[in-house]
Phi, psi and omega in degrees: 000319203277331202270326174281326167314280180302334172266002174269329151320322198280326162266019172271323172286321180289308163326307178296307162312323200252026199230284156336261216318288193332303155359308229248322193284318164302306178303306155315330186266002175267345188293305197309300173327286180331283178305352159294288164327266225281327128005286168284348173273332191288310174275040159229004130287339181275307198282008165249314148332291164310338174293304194288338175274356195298151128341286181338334171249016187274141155324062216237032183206129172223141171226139168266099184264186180014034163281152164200300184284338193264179201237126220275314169319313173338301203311315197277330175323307199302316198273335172290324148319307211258006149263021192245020213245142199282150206230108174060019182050020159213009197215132200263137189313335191294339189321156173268299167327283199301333197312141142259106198260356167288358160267342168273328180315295168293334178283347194247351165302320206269285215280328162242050168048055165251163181263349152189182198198117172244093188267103202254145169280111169242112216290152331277355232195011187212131177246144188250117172248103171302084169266172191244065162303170167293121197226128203293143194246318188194160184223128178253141174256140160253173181297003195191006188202136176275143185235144160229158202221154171249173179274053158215038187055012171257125181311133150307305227160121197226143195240126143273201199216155188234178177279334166286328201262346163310293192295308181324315187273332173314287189293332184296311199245328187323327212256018161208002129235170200258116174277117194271090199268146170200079196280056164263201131305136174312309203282021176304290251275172164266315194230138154324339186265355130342304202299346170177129186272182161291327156317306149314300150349291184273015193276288167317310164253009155286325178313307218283333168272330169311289195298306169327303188297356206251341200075038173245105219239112144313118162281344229166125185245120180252118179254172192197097178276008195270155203290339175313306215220061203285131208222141165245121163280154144230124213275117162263181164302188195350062154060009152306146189227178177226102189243117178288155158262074172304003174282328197259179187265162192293304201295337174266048128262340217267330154285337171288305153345287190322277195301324165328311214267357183298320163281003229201138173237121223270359195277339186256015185248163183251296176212170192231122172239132188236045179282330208250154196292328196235011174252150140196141208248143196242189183208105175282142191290000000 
């Protein structure tokens, strides 16, 4: 009995060592991790601090594309603002890793009017700047002001104007975009961009590529906005006009317009008006 005793203390003792040592081994390998960790944070704060100071990453090259009105330097000046501007107080916007370019983008959007701005980063030290101008679609004349409109119905660049600067810009542009007369006042409008929506617009240029393909070249698009009698003159060559309804739809005048003319010699018309739904009425010169 006293013998079963004494062999059972002893593994009761053994047990106990071996309960220690595991102990004693987990509590090292959790140091040993711990002190792994705090290691890696350490190079990997350290190679990134050296990463944000170097030179090697200062920004010191921009390249600029797709200007033509604008002056390329502007651009750059502007980008040049804003690398000089401090990043976390100790470290500078030029950095290429640190740079934001979706914060200079609206801003170089807004001050030239553009239609976009794409800024790609190339390791180590260079930035690419894609610009987008605005490219004039069509120019509505008002009583006292030139409008230039791009294809989303947004002003360019609005002017005023004389009856000499009309004819000029008339003879100049008609025969690659569409001159637009809408002879009210600005301050009819609430906004400038009233002065002819996008719907209008694109009302104007689709006649105006139909009627090409037709070999019929508008000079001069007239509008007449009033709710009786809504109306587009369009001014042709030896003083023939043409008048749309831009309320109704287009595709049945521009058909009628075809077939009239298989029958019709539009050179011997004063005007063709395709306003009325199941008709059209002419004026021989």
């Amino acid at each position: 009995m006293l013998s079963y005793y004494k062999k059972f203390n002893q593994r009761q003792k053994k047990v106990k060592s071996v309960n220690e040592i595991y102990k004693y081994t987990t509590i090292k390998r959790k140091s040993l991790m711990a002190l792994g960790v705090v290691l890696i944070i350490i190079i990997i704060t350290t190679f990134t601090f050296v990463l944000l100071k170097s030179a090697l990453f200062n920004i010191d090259q921009i390249n600029i594309t797709g200007t033509s009105s604008i002056i390329s330097k502007n651009i750059e000046d502007e980008i040049q603002k804003q690398l000089t501007i401090p990043k976390f107080f100790i470290f500078k916007n030029q950095n290429i890793f640190l740079f934001n370019s979706s914060a200079i983008q609206p801003k170089l959007i807004t001050a030239y009017n553009l239609e976009n701005v794409i800024i790609s980063k190339h390791l180590p030290n260079k930035l690419y700047v894609k610009i987008t101008e605005r490219v004039p679609v069509a120019i509505v004349f008002t009583t006292d002001k030139m409008h230039e409109f791009d294809k989303y119905g947004y002003i360019i660049k609005t002017t005023n104007t004389t009856p000499e600067i009309i004819t000029q810009q008339t003879n100049t542009l008609r025969k690659t975009i569409p001159i637009i007369y809408n002879l009210q006042s600005d301050l009819k409008y609430n906004t400038p961009q009233d002065i002819l929506g996008l719907n209008l617009l694109n009302i104007i240029l689709y006649i105006k590529s139909n009627l090409e393909k037709q070999k019929i070249y508008p000079l001069a698009f007239k509008l007449h906005q009033e709710k009786q009698s809504p109306k587009i003159t369009i001014e042709l060559e030896n003083q023939i006009e043409l008048y749309f309804d831009y309320t109704e739809d287009i595709d049945t005048q521009l058909n009628k317009l075809h077939f009239f003319l298989k029958e019709n010699d539009i050179t011997k018309l004063q005007y063709i008006n395709l306003r009325f739904k199941n008709r059209v009425y002419s004026k021989p010169k």
